[in-house]
Gaussian input, Z-matrix of N, CA and C with variables (Angstrom, degrees):
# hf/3-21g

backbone

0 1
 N
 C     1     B1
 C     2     B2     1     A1
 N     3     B3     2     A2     1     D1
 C     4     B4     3     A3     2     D2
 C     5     B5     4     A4     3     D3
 N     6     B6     5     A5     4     D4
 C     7     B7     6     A6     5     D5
 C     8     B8     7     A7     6     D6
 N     9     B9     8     A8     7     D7
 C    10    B10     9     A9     8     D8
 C    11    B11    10    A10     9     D9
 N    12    B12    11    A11    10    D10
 C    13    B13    12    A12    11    D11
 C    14    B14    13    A13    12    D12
 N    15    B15    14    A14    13    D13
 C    16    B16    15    A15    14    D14
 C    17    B17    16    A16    15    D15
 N    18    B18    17    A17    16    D16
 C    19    B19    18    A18    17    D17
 C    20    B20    19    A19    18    D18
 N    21    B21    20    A20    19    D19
 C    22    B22    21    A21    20    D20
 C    23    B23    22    A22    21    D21
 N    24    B24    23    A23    22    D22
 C    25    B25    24    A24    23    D23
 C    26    B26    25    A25    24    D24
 N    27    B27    26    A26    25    D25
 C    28    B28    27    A27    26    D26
 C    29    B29    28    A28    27    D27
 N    30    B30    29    A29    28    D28
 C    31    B31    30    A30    29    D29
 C    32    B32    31    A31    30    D30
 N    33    B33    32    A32    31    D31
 C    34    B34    33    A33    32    D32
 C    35    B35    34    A34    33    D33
 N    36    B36    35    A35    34    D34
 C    37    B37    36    A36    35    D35
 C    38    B38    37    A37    36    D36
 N    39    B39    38    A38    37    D37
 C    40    B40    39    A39    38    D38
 C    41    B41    40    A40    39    D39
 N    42    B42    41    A41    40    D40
 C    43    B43    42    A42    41    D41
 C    44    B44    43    A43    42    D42
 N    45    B45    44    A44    43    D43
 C    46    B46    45    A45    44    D44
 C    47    B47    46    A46    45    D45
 N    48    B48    47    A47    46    D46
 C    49    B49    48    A48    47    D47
 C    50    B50    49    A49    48    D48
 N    51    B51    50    A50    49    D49
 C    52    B52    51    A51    50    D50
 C    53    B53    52    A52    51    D51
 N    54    B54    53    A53    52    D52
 C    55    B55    54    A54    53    D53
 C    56    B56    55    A55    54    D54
 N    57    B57    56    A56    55    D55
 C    58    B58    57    A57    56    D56
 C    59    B59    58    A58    57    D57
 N    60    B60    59    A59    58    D58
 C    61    B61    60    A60    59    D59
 C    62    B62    61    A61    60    D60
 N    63    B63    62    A62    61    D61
 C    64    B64    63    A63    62    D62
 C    65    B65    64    A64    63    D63
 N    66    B66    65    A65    64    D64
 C    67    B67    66    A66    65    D65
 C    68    B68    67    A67    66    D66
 N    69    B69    68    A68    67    D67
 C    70    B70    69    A69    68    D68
 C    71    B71    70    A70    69    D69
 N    72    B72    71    A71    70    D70
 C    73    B73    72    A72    71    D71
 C    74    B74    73    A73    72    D72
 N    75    B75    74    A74    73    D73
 C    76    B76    75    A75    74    D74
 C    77    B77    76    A76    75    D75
 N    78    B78    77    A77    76    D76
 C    79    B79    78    A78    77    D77
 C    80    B80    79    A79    78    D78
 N    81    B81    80    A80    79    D79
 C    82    B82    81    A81    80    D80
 C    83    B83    82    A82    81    D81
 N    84    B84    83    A83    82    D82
 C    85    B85    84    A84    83    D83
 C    86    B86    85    A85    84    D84
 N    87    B87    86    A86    85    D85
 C    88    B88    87    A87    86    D86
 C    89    B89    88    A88    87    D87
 N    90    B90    89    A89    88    D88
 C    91    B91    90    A90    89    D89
 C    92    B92    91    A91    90    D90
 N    93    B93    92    A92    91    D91
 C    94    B94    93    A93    92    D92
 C    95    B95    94    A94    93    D93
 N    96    B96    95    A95    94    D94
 C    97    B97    96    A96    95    D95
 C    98    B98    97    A97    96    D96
 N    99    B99    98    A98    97    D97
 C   100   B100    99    A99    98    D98
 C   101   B101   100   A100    99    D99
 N   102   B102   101   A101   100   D100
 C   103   B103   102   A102   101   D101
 C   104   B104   103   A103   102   D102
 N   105   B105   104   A104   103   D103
 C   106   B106   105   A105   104   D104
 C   107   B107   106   A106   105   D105
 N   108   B108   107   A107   106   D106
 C   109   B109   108   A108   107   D107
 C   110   B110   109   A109   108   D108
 N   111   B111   110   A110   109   D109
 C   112   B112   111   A111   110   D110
 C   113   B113   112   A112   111   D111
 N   114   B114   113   A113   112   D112
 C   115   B115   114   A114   113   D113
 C   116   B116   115   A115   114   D114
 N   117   B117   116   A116   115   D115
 C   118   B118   117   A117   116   D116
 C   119   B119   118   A118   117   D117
 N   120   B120   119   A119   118   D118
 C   121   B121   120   A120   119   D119
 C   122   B122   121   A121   120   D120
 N   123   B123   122   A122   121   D121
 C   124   B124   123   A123   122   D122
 C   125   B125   124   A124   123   D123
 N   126   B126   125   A125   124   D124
 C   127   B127   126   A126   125   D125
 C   128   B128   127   A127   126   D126
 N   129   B129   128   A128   127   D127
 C   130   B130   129   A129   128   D128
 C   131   B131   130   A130   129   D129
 N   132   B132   131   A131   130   D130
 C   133   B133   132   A132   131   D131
 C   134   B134   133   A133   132   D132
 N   135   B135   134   A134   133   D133
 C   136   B136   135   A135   134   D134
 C   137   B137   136   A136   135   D135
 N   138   B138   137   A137   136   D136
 C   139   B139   138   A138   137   D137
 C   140   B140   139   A139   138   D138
 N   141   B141   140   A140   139   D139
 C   142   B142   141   A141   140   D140
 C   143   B143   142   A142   141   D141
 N   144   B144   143   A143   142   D142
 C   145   B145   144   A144   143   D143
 C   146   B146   145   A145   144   D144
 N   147   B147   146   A146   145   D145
 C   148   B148   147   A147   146   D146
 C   149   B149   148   A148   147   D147
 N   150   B150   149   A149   148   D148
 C   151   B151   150   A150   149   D149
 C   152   B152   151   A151   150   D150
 N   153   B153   152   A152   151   D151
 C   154   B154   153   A153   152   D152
 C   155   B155   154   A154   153   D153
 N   156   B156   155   A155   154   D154
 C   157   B157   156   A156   155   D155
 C   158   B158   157   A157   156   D156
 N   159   B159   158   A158   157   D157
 C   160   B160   159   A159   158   D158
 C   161   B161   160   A160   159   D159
 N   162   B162   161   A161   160   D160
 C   163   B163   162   A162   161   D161
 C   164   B164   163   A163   162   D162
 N   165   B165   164   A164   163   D163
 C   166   B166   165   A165   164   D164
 C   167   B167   166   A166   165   D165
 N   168   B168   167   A167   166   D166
 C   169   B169   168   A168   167   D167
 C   170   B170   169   A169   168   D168
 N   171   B171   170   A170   169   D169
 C   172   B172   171   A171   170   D170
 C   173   B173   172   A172   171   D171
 N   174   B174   173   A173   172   D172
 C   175   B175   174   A174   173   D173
 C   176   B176   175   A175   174   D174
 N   177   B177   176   A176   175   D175
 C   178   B178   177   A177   176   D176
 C   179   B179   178   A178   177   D177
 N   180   B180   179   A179   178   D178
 C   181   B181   180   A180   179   D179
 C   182   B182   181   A181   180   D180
 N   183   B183   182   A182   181   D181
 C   184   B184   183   A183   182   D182
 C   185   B185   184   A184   183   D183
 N   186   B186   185   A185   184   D184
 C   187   B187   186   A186   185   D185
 C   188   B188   187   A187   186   D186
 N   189   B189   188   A188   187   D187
 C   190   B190   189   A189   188   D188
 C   191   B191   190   A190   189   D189
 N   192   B192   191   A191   190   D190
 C   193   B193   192   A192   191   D191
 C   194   B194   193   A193   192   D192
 N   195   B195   194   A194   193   D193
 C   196   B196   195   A195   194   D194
 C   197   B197   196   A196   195   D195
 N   198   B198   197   A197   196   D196
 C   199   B199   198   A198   197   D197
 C   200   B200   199   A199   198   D198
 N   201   B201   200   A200   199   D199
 C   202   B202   201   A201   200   D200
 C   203   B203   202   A202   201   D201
 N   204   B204   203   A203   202   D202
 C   205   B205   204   A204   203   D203
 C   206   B206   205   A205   204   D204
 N   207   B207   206   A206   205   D205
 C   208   B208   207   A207   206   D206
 C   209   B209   208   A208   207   D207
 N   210   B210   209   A209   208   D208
 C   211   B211   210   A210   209   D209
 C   212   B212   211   A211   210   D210
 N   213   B213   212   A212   211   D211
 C   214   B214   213   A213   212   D212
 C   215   B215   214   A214   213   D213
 N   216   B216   215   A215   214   D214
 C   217   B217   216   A216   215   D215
 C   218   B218   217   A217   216   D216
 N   219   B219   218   A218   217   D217
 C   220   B220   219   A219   218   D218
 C   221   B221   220   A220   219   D219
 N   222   B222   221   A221   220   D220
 C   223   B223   222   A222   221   D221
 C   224   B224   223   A223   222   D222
 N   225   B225   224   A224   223   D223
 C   226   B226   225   A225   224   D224
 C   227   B227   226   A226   225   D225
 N   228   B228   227   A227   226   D226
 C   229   B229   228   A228   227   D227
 C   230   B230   229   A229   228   D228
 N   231   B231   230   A230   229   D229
 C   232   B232   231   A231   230   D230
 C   233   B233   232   A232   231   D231
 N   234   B234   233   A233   232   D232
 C   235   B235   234   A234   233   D233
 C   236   B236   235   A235   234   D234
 N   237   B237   236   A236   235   D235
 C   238   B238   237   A237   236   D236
 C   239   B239   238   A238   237   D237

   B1=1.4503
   B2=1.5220
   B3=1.5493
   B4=1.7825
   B5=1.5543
   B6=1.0043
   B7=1.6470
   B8=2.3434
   B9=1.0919
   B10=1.6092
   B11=1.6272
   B12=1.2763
   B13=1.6358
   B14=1.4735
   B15=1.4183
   B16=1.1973
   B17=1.4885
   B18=1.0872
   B19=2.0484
   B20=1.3734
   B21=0.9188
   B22=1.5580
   B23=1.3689
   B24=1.1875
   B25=1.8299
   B26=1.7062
   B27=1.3204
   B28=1.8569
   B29=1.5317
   B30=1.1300
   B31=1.4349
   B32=1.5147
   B33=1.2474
   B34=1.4770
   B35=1.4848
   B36=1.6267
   B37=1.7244
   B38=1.4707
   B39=1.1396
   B40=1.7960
   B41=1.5614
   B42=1.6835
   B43=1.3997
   B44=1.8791
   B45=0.9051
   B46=1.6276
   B47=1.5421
   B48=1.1349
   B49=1.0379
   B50=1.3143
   B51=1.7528
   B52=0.5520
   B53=1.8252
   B54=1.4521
   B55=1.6242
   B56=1.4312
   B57=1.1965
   B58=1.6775
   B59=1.6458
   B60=0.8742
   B61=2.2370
   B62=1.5593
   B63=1.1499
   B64=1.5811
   B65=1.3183
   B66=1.1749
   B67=1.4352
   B68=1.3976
   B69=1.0663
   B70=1.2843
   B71=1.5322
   B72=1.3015
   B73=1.5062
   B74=2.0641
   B75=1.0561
   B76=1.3945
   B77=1.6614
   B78=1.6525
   B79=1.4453
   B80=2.1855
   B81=1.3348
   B82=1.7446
   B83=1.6525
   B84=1.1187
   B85=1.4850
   B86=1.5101
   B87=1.0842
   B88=1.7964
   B89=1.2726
   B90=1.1273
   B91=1.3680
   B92=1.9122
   B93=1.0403
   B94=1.6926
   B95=1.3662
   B96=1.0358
   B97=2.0901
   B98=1.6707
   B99=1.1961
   B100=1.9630
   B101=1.8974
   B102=0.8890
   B103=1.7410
   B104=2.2638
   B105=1.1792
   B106=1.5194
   B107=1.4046
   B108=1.6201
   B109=1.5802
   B110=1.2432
   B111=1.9144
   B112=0.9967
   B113=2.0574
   B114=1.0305
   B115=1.7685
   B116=1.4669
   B117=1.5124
   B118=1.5707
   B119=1.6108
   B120=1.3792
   B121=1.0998
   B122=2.0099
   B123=1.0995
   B124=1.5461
   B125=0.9819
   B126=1.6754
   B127=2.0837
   B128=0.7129
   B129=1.7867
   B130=1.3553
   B131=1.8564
   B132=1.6693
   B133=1.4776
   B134=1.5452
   B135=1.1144
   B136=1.9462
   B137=1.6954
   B138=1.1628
   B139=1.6404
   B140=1.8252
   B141=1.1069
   B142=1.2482
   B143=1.8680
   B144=1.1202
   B145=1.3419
   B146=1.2874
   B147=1.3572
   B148=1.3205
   B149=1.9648
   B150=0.7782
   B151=1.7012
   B152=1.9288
   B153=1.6201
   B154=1.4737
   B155=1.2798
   B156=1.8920
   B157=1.7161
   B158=1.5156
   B159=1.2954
   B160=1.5052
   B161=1.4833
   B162=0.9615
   B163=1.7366
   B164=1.7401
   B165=1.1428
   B166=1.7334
   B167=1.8513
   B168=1.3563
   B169=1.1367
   B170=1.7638
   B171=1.4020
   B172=1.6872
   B173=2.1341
   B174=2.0736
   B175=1.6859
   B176=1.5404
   B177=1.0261
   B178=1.3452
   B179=2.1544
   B180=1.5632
   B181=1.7379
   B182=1.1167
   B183=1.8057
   B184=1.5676
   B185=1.7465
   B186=1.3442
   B187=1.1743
   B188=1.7462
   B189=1.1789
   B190=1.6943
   B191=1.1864
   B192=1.4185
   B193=2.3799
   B194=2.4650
   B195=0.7900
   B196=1.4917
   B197=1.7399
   B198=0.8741
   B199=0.9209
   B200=1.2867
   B201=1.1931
   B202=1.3632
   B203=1.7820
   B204=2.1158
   B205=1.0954
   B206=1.6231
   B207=1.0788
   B208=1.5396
   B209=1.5438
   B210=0.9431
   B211=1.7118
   B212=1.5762
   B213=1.0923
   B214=0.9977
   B215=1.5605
   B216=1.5927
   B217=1.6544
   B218=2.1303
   B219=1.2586
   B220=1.4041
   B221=1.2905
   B222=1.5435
   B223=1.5070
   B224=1.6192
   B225=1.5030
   B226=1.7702
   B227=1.4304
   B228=1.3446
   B229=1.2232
   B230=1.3013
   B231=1.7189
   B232=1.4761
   B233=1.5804
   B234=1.6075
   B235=1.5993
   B236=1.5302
   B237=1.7540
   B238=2.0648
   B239=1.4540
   A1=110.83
   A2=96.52
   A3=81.80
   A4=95.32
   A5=138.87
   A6=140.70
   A7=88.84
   A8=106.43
   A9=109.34
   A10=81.92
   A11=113.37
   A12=113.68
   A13=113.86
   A14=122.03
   A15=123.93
   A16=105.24
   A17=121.38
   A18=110.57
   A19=114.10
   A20=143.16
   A21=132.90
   A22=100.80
   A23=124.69
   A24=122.15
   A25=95.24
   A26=116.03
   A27=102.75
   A28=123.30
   A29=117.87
   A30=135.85
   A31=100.95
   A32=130.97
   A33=122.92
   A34=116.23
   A35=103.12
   A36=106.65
   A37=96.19
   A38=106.97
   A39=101.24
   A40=105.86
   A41=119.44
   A42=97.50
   A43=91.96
   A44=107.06
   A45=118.04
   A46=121.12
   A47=134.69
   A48=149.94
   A49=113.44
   A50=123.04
   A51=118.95
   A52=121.98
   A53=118.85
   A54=111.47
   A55=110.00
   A56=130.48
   A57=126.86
   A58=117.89
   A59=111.74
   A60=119.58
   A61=90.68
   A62=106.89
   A63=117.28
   A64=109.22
   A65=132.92
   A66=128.80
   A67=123.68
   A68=158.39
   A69=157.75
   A70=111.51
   A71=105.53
   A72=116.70
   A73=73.63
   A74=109.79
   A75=129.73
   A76=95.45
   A77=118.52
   A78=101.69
   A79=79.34
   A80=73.73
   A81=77.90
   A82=105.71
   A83=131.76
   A84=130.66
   A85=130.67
   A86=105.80
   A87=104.82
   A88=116.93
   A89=138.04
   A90=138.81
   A91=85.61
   A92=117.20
   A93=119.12
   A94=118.32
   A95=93.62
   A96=124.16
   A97=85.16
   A98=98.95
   A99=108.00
   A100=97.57
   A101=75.04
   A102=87.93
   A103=118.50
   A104=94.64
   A105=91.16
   A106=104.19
   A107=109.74
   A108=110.02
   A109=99.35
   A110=107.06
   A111=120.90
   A112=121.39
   A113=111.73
   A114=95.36
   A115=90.65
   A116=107.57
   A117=105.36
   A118=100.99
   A119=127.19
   A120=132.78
   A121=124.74
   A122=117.39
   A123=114.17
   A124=129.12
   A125=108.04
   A126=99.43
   A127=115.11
   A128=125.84
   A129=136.51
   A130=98.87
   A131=76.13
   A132=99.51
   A133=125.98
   A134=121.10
   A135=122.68
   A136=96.20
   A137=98.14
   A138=95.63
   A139=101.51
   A140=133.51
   A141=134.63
   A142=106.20
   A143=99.69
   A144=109.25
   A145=117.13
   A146=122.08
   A147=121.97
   A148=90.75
   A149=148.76
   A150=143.11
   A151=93.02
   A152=104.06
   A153=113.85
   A154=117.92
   A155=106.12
   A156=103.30
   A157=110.56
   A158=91.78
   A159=88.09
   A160=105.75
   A161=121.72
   A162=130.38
   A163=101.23
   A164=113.82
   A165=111.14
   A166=76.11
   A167=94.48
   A168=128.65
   A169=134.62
   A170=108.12
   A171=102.24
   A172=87.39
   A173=70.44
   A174=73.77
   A175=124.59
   A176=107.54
   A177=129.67
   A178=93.22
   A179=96.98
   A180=85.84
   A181=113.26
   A182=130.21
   A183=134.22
   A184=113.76
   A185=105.61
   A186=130.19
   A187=103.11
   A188=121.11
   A189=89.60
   A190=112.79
   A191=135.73
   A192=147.65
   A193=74.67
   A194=118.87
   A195=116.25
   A196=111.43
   A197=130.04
   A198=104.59
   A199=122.17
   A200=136.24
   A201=134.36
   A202=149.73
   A203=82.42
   A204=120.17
   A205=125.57
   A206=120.69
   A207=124.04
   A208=118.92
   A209=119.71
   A210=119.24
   A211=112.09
   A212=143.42
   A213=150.31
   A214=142.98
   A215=89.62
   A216=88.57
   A217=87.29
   A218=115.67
   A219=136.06
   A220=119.63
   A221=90.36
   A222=88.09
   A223=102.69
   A224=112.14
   A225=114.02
   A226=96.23
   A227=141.03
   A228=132.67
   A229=125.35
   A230=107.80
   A231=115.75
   A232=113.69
   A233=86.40
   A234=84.76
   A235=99.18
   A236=108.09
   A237=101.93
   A238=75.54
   D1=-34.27
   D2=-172.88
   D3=-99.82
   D4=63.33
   D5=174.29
   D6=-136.78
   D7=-17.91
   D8=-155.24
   D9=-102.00
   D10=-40.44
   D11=176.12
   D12=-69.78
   D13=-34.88
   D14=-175.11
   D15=-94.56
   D16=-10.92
   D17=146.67
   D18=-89.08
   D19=-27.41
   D20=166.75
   D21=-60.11
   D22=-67.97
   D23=-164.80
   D24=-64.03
   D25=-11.77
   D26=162.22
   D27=-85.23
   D28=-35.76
   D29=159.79
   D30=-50.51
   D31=-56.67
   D32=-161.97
   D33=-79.49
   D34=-14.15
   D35=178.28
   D36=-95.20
   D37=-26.55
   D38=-178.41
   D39=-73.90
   D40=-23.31
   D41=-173.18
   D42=-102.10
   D43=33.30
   D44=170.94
   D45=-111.63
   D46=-14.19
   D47=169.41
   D48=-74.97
   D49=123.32
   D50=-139.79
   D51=-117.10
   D52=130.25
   D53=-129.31
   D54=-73.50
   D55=112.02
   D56=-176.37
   D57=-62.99
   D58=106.36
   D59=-166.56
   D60=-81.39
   D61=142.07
   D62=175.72
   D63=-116.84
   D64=152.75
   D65=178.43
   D66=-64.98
   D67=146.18
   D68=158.86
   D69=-60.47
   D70=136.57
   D71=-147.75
   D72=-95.70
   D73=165.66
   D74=-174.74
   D75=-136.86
   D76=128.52
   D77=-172.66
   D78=-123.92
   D79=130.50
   D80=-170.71
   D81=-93.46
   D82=117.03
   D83=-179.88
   D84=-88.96
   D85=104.01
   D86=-175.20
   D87=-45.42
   D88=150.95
   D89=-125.77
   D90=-113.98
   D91=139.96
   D92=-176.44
   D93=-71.66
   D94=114.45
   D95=178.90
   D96=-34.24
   D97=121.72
   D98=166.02
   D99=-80.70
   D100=128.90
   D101=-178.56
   D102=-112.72
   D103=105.57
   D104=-165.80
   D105=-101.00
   D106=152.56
   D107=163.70
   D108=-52.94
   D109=173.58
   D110=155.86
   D111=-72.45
   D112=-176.52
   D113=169.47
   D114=-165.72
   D115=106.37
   D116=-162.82
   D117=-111.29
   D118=150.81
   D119=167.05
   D120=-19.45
   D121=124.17
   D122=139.56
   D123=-32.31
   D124=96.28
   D125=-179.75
   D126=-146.56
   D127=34.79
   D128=171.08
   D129=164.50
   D130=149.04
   D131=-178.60
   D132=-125.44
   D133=146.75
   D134=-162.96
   D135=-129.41
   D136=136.11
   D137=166.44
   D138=-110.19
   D139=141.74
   D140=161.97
   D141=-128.55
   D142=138.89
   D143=174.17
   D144=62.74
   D145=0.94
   D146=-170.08
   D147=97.68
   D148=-0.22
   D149=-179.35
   D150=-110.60
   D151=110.58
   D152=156.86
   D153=-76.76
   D154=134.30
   D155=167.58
   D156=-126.87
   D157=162.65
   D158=-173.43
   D159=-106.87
   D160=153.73
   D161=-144.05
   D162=-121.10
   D163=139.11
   D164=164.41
   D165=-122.42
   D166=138.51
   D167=165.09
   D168=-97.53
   D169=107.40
   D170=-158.59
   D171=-102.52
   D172=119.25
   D173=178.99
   D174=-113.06
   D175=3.90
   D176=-156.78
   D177=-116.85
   D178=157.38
   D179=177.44
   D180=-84.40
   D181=-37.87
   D182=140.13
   D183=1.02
   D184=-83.34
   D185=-174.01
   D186=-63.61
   D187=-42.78
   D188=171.18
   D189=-110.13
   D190=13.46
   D191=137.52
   D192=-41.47
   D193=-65.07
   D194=-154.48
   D195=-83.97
   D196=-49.65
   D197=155.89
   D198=80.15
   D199=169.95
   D200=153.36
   D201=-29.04
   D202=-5.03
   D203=-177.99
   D204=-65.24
   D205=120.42
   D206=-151.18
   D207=82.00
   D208=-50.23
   D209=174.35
   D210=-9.34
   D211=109.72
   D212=131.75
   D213=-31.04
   D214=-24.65
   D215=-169.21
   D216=179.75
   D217=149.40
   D218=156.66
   D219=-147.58
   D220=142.08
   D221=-166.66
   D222=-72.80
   D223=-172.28
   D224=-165.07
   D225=-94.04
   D226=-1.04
   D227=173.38
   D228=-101.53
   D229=7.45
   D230=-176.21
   D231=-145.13
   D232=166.91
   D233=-165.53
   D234=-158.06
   D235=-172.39
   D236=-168.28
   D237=-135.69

């Protein structure tokens, strides 16, 4: 009996103790790297069909690993 008393009066100090709240961590996020194509010089020109384009030329291995990559938009008279 007194082993059944001496876990209850442990249970009751354990649910007596009193709960320490921690702050909520705030995870602040750096704002996303704007990421642009490249837009490389005019440095050669192709005629097909009778329609001229004007060419950016990737001369470097940098420059053509990238590529057309990110580009958003070209106009209809040009091309890499």
């Amino acid at each position: 009996m007194s082993q059944w008393l001496g876990i209850v009066v442990s249970f009751l100090l354990l649910g007596c103790t009193p709960i320490i709240a921690t702050e909520p961590t705030h995870v602040v996020q750096a704002p996303a790297k704007e990421v642009r194509g490249q837009n490389l010089p005019i440095s050669a020109y192709a005629t097909i069909a009778g329609q001229r384009f004007e060419l950016e030329v990737a001369k470097t291995p940098q420059q053509q690993q990238t590529g057309l990559m990110y580009r958003t938009s070209l106009a209809d008279n040009r091309g890499m």
